[in-house]
Backbone bond lengths (Angstrom), bond angles and torsions (degrees), N, CA, C in turn:
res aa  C-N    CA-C-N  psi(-1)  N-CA   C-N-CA  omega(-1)  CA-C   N-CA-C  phi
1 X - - - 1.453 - - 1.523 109.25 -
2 X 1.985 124.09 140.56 1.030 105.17 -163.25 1.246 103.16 -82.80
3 X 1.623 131.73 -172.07 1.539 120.24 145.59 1.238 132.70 -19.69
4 X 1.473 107.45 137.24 1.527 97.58 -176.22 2.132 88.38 -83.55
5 X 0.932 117.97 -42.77 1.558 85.56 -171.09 1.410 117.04 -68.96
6 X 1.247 111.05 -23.59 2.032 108.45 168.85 1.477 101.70 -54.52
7 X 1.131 120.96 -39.53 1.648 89.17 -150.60 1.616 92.97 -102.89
8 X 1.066 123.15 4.00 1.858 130.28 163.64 1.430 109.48 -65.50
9 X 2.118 109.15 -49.18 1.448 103.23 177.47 1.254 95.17 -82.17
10 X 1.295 151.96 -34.06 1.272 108.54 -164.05 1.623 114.66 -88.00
11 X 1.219 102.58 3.70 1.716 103.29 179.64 1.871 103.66 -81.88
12 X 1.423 118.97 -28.45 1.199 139.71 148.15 1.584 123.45 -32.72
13 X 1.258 128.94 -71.22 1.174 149.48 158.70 0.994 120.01 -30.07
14 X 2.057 111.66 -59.56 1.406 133.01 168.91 1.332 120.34 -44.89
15 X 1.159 108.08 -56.97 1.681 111.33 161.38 1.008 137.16 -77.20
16 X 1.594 125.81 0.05 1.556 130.35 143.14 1.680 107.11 -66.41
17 X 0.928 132.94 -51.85 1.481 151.97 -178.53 1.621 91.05 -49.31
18 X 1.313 133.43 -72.83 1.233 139.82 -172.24 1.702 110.62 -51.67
19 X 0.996 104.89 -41.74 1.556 119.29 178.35 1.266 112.46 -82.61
20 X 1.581 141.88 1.24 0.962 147.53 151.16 1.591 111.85 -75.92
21 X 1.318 108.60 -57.48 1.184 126.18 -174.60 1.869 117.57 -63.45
22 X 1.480 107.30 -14.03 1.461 125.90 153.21 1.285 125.75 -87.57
23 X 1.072 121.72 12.66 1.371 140.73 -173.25 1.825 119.82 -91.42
24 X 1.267 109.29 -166.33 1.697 103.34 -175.97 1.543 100.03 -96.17
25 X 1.447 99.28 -176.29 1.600 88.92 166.86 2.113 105.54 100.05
26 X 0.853 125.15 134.38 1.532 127.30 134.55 1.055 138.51 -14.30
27 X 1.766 134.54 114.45 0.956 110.92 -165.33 1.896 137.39 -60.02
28 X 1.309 103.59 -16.66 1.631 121.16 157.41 1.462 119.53 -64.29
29 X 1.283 116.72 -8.23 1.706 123.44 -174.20 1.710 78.34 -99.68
30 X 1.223 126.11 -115.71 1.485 134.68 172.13 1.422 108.17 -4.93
31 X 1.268 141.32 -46.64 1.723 118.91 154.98 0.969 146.08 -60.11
32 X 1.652 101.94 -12.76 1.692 128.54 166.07 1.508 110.23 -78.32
33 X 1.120 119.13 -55.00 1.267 131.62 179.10 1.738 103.08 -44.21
34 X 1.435 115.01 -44.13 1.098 114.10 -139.75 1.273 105.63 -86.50
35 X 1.602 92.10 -21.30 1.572 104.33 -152.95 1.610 79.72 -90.85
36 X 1.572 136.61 -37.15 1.102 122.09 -158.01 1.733 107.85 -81.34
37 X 1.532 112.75 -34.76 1.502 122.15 177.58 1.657 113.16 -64.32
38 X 1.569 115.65 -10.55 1.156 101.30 -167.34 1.580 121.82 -167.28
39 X 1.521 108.04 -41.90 1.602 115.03 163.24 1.115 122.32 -59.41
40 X 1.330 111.89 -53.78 2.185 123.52 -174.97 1.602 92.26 -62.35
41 X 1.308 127.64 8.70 1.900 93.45 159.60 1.622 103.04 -128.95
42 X 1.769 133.84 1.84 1.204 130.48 129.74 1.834 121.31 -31.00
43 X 1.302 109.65 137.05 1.170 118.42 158.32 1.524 123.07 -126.20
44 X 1.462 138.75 175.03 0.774 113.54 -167.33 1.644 118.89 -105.12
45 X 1.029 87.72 4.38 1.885 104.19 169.89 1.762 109.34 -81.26
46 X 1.672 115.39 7.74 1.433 121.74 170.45 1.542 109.48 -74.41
47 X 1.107 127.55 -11.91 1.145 114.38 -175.49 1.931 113.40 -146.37
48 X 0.972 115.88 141.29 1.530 100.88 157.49 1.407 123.72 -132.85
49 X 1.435 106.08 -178.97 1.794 104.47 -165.86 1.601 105.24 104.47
50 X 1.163 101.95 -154.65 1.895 125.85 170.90 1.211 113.08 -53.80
51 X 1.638 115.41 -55.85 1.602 142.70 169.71 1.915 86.39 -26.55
52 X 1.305 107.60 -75.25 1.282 122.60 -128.81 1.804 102.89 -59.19
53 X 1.593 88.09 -20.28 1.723 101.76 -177.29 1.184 124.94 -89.12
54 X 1.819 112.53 -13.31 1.296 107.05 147.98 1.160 122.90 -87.86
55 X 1.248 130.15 -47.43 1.791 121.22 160.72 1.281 102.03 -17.84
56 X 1.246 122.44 -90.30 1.493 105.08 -167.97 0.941 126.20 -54.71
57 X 1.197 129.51 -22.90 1.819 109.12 -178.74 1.441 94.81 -77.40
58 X 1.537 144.69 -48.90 1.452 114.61 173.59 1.346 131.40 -52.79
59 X 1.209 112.42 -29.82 1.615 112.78 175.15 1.167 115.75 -92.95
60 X 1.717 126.54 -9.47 1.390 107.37 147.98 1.796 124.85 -71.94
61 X 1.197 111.70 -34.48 1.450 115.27 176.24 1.393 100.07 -58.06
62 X 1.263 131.87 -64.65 1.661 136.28 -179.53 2.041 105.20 -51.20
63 X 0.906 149.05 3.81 1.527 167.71 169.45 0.977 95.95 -105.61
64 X 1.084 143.37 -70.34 1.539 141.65 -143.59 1.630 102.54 -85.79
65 X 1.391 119.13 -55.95 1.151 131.19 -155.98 2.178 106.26 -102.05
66 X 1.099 110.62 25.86 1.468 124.23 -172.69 1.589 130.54 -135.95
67 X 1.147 146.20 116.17 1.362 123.28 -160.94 1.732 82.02 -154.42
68 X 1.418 107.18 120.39 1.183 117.71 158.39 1.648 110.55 72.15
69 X 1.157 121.68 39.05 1.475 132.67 -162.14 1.540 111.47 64.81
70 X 0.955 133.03 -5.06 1.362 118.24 -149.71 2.136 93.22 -136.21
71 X 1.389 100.14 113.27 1.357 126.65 169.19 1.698 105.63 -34.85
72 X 1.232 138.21 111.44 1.202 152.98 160.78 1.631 117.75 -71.85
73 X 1.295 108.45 -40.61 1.583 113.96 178.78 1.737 102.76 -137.81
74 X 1.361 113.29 133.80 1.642 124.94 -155.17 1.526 88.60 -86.63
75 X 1.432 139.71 109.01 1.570 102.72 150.75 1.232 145.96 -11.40
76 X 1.758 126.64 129.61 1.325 95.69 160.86 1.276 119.93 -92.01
77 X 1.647 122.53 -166.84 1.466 114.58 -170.87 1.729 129.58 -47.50
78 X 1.765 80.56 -46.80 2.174 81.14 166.82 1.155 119.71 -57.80
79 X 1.609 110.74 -45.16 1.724 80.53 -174.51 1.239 127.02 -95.54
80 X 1.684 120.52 1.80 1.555 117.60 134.26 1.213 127.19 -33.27
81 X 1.329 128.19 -74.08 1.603 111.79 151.29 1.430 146.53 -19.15
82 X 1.219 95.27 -49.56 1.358 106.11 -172.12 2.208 106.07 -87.48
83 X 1.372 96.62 -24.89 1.289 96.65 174.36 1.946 113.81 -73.61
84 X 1.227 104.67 -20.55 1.419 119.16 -149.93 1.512 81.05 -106.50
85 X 1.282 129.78 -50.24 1.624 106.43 167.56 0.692 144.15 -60.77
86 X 1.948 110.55 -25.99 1.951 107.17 167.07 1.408 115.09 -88.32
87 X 1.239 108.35 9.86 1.733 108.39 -172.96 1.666 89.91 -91.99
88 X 1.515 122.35 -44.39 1.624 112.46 169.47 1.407 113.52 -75.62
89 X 1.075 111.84 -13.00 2.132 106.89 -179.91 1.251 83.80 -71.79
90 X 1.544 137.27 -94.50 1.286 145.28 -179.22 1.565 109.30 1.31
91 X 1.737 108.80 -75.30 1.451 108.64 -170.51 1.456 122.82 -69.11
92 X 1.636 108.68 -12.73 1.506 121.93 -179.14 1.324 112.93 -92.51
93 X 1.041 135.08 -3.81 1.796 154.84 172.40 1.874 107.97 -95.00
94 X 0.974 102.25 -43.02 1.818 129.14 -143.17 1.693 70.19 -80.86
95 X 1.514 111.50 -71.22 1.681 129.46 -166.23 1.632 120.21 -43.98
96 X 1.691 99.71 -40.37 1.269 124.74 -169.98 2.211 103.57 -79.46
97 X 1.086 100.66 -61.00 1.943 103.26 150.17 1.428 120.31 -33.34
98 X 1.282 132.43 -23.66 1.132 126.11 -171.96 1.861 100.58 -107.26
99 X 1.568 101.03 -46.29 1.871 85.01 166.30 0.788 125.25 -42.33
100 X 1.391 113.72 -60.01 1.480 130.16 -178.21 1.261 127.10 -54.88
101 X 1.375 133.20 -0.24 0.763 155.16 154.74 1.361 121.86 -57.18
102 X 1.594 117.24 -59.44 1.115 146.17 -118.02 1.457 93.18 -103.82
């Protein structure tokens, strides 16, 4: 199990990120935002397990595909999806650790 305070901030983060991504704007405006309000200070050593394999694949796509805040290559539709599902798997796992906790 990871840290309990890693996976609090990054369940934290996750839902700044999510709340960007509900926001106005294009979906390349709202992934910038999101990535700048909240992903770009995730790493991927925040989590381990299952978690840990979606973290990284969003924050490798957000690395790879980002330079200077500003999106270089737009997603296409799959991996909008697929980015937008591990960013809620993450925060819906991450969220559920902390009830359970409680």
């Amino acid at each position: 199990m990871p840290n309990v305070d890693e996976s609090d901030y990054v369940s934290e983060k996750m839902s700044v990120a999510i709340g960007c991504l509900c926001g106005e704007g294009s979906f390349k405006q709202r992934l910038e935002n999101a990535t700048i309000s909240a992903l770009g200070v995730l790493k991927n050593s925040d989590l381990t397990g299952e978690l840990a394999g979606d973290l990284k694949y969003i924050l490798d796509w957000t690395n790879r595909n980002m330079d200077n805040g500003v999106i270089q290559r737009e997603p296409g539709e799959f991996e909008r999806r697929k980015i937008v599902e591990k960013m809620l798997h993450v925060l819906t796992e991450t969220a559920k650790r902390q009830v359970e906790r409680q």
